[in-house]
KOLLO-867107 format. One record per atom (N, C-alpha, C): residue number from 0; residue in one letter; atom name; chain; z, y negated, x negated. Coordinates in Angstrom, 2 decimals. Last residue first. Layout:
BEGIN
NUM, a, CA, A, Z, Y, X
...
//
This chain:
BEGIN
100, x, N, A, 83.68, -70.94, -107.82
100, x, CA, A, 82.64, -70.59, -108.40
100, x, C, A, 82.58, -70.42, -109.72
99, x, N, A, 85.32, -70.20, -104.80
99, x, CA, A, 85.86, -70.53, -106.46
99, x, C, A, 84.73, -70.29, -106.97
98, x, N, A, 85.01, -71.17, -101.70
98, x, CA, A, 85.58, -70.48, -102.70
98, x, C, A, 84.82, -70.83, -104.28
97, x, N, A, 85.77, -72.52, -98.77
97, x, CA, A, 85.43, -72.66, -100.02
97, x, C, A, 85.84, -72.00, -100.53
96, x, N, A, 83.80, -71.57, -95.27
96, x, CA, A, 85.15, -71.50, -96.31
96, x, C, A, 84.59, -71.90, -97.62
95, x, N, A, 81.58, -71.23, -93.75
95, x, CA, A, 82.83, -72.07, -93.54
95, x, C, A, 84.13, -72.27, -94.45
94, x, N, A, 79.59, -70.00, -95.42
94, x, CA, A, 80.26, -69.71, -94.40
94, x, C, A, 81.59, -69.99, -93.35
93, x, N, A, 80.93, -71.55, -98.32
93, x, CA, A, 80.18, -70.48, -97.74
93, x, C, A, 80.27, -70.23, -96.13
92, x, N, A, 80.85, -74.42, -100.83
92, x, CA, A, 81.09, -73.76, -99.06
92, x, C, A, 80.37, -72.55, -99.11
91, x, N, A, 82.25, -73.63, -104.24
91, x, CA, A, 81.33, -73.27, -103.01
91, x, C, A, 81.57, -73.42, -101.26
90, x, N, A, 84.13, -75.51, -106.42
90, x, CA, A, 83.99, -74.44, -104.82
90, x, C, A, 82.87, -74.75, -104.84
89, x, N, A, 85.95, -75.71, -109.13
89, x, CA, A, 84.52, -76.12, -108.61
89, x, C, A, 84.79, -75.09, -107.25
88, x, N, A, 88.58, -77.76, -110.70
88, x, CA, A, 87.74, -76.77, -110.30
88, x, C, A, 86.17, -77.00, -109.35
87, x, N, A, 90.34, -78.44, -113.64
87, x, CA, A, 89.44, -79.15, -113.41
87, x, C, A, 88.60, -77.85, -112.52
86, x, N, A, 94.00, -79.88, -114.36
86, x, CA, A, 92.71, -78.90, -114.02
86, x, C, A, 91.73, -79.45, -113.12
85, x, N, A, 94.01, -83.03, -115.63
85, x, CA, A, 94.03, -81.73, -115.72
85, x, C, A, 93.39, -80.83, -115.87
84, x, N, A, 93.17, -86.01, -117.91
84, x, CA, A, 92.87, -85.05, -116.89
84, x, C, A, 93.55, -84.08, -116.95
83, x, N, A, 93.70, -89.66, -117.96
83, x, CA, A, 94.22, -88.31, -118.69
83, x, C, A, 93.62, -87.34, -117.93
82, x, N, A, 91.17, -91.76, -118.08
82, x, CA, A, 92.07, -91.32, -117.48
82, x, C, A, 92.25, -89.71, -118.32
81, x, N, A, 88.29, -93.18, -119.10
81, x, CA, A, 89.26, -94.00, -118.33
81, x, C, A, 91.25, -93.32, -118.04
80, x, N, A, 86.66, -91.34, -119.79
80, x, CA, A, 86.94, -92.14, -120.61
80, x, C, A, 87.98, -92.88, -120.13
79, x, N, A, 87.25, -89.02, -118.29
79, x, CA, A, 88.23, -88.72, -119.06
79, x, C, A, 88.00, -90.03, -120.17
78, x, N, A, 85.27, -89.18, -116.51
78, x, CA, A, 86.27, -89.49, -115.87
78, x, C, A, 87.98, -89.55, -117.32
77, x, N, A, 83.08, -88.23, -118.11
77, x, CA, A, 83.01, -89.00, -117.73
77, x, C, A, 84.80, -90.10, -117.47
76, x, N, A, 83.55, -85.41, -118.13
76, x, CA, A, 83.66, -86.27, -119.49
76, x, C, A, 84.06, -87.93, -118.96
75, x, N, A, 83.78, -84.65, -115.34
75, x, CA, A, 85.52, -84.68, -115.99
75, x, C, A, 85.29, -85.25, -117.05
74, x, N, A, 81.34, -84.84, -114.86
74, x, CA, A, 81.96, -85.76, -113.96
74, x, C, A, 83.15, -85.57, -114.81
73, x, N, A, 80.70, -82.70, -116.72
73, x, CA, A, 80.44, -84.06, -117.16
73, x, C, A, 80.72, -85.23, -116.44
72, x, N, A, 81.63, -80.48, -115.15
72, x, CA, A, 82.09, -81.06, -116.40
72, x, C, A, 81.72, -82.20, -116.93
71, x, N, A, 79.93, -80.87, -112.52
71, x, CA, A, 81.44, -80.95, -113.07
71, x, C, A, 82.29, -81.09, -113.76
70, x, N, A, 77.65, -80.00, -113.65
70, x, CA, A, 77.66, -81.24, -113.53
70, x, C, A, 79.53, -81.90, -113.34
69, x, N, A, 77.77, -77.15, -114.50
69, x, CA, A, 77.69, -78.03, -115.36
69, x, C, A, 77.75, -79.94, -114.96
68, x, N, A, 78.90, -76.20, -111.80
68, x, CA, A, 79.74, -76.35, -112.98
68, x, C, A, 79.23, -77.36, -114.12
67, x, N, A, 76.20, -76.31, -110.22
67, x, CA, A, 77.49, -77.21, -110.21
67, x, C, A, 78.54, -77.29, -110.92
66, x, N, A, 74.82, -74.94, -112.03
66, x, CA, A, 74.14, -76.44, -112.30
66, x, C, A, 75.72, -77.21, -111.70
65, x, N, A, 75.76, -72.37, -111.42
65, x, CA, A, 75.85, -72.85, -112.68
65, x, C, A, 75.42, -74.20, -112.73
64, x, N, A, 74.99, -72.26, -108.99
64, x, CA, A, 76.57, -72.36, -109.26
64, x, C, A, 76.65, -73.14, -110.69
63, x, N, A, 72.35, -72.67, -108.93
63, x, CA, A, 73.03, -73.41, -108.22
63, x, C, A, 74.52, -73.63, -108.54
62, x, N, A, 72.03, -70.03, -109.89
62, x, CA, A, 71.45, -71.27, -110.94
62, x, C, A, 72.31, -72.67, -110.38
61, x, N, A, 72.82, -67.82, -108.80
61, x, CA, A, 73.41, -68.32, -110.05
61, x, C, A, 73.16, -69.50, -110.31
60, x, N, A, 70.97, -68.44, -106.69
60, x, CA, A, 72.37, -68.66, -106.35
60, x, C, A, 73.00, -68.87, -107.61
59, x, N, A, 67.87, -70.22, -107.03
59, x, CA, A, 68.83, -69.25, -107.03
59, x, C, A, 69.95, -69.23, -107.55
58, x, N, A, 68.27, -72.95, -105.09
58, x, CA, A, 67.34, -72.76, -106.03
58, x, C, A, 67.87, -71.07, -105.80
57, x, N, A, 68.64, -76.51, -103.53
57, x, CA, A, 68.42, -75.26, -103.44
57, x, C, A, 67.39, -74.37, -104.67
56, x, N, A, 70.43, -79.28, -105.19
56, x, CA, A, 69.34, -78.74, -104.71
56, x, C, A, 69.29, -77.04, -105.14
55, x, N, A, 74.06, -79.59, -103.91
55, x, CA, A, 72.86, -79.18, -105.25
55, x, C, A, 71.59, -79.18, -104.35
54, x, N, A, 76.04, -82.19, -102.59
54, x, CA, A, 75.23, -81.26, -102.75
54, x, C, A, 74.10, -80.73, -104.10
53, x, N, A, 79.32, -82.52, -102.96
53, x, CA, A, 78.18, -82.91, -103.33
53, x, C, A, 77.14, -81.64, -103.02
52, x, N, A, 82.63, -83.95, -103.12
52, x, CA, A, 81.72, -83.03, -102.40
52, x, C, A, 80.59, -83.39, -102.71
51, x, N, A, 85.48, -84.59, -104.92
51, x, CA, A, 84.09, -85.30, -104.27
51, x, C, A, 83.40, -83.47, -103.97
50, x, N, A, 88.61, -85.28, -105.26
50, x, CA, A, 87.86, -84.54, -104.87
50, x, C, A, 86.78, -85.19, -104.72
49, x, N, A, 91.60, -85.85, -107.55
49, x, CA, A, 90.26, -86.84, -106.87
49, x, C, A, 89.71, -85.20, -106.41
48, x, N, A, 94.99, -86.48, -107.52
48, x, CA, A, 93.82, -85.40, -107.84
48, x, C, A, 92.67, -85.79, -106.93
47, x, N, A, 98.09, -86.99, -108.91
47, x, CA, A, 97.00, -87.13, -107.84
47, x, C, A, 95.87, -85.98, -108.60
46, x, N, A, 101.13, -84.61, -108.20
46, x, CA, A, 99.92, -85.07, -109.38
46, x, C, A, 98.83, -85.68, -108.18
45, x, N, A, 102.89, -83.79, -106.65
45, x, CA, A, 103.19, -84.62, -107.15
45, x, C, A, 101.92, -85.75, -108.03
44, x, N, A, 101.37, -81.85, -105.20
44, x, CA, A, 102.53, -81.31, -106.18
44, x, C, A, 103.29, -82.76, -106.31
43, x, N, A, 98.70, -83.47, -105.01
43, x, CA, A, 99.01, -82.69, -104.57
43, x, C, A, 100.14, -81.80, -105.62
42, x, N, A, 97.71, -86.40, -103.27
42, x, CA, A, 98.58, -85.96, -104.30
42, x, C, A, 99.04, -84.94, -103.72
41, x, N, A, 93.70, -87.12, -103.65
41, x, CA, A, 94.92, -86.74, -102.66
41, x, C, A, 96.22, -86.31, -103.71
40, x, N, A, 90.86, -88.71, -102.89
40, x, CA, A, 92.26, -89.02, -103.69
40, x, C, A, 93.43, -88.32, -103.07
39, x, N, A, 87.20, -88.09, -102.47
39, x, CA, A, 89.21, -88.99, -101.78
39, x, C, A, 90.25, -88.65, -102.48
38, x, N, A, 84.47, -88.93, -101.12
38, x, CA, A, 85.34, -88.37, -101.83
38, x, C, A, 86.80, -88.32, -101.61
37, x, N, A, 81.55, -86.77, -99.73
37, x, CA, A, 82.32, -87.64, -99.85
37, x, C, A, 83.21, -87.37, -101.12
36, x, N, A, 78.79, -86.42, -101.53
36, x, CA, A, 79.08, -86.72, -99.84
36, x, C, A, 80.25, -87.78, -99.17
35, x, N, A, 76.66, -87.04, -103.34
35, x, CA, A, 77.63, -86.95, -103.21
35, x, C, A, 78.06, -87.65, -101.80
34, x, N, A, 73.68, -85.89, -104.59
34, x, CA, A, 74.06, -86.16, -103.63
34, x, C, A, 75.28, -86.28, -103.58
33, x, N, A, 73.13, -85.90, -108.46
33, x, CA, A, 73.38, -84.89, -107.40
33, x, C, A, 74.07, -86.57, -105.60
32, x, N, A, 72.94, -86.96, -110.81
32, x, CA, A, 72.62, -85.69, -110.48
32, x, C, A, 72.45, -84.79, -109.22
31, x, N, A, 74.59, -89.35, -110.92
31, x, CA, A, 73.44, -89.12, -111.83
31, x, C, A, 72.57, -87.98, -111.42
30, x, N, A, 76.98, -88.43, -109.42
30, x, CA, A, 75.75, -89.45, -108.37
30, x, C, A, 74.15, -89.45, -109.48
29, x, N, A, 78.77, -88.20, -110.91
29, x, CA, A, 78.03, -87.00, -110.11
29, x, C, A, 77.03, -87.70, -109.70
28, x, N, A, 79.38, -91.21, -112.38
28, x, CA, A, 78.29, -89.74, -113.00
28, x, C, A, 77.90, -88.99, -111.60
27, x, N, A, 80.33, -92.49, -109.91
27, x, CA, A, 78.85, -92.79, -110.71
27, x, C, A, 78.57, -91.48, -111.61
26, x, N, A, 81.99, -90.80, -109.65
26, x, CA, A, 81.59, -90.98, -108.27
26, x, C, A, 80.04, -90.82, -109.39
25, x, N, A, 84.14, -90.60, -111.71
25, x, CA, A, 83.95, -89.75, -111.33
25, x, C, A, 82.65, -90.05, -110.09
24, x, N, A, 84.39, -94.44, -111.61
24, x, CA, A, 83.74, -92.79, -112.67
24, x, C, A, 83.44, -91.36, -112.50
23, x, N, A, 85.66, -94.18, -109.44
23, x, CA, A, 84.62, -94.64, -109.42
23, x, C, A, 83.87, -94.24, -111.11
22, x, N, A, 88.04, -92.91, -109.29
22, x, CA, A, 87.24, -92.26, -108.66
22, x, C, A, 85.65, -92.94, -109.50
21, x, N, A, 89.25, -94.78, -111.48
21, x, CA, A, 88.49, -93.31, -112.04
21, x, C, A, 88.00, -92.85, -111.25
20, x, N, A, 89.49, -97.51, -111.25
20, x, CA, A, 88.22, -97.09, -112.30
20, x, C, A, 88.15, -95.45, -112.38
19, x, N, A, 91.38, -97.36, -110.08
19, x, CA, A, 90.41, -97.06, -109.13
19, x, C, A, 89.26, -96.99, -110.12
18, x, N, A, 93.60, -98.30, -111.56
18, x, CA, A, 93.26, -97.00, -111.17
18, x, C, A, 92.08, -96.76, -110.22
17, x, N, A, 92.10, -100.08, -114.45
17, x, CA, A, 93.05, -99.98, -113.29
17, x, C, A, 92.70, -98.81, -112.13
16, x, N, A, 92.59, -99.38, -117.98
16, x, CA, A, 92.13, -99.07, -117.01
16, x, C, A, 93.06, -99.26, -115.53
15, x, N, A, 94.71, -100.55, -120.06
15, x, CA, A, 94.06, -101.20, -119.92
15, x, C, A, 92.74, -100.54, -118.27
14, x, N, A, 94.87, -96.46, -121.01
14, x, CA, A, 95.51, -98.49, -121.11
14, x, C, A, 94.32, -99.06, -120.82
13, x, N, A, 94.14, -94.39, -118.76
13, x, CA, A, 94.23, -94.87, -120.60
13, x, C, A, 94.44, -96.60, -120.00
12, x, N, A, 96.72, -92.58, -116.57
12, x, CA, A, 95.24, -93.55, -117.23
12, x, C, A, 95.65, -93.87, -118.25
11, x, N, A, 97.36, -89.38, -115.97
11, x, CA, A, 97.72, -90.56, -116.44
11, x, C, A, 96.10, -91.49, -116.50
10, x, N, A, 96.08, -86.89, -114.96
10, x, CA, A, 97.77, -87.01, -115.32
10, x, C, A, 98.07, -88.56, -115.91
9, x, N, A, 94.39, -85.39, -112.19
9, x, CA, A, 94.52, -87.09, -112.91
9, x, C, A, 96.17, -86.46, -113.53
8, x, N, A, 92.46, -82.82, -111.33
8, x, CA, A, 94.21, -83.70, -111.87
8, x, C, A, 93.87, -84.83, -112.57
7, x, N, A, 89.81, -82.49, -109.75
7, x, CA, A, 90.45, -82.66, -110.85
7, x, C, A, 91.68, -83.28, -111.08
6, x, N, A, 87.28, -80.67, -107.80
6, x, CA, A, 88.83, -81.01, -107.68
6, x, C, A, 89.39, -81.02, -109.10
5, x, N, A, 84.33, -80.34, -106.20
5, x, CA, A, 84.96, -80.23, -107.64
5, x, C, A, 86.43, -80.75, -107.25
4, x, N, A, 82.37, -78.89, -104.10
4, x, CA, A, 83.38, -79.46, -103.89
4, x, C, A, 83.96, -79.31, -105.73
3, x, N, A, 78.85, -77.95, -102.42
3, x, CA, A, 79.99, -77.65, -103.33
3, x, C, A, 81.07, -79.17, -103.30
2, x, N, A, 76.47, -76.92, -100.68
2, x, CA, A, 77.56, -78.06, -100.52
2, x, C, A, 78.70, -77.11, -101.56
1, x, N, A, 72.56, -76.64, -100.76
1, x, CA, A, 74.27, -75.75, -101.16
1, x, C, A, 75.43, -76.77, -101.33
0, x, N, A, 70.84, -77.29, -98.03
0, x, CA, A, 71.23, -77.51, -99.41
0, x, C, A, 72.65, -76.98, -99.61
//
């Protein structure tokens, strides 16, 4: 199965949210759709920024990229009832490396 990776900036939470309401938004949507492997919280610059890994089901390669973008964005609707967002990206594993889909 195709292992992709999303990575989003947190810039703030909305009032009244405590911070762990946003992995766990971000977790429960992808999880609507898709296998999620792992996740984790890292600060990078200064900014946090959640990662989750997930798998797609196998199909053709556009379709796969494109199903992980679209589920990416609705992990960032999701995540954006609770919290400010940044940037918002998607990888591919390939061959041992991630790149930009």
């Amino acid at each position: 199965m195709p292992s992709f990776q999303t990575k989003l900036k947190i810039t703030g939470l909305k009032p009244g949210n405590p911070p762990e309401s946003v992995m766990a938004a971000a977790v429960e949507a992808m999880e609507t759709r898709h296998h999620v492997e792992s996740n984790q919280l890292d600060i990078v610059g200064g900014v946090p920024q959640i990662s989750l890994r997930f798998l797609v089901e196998p199909r053709d390669y556009p379709g796969e990229n494109s199903e992980a973008r679209a589920s990416a964005a609705m992990m960032r609707d999701a995540v954006e009832r609770v919290a400010l967002t940044g940037n918002l990206y998607v990888l591919r594993r390939m061959r041992g490396k991630w790149s930009p889909v």
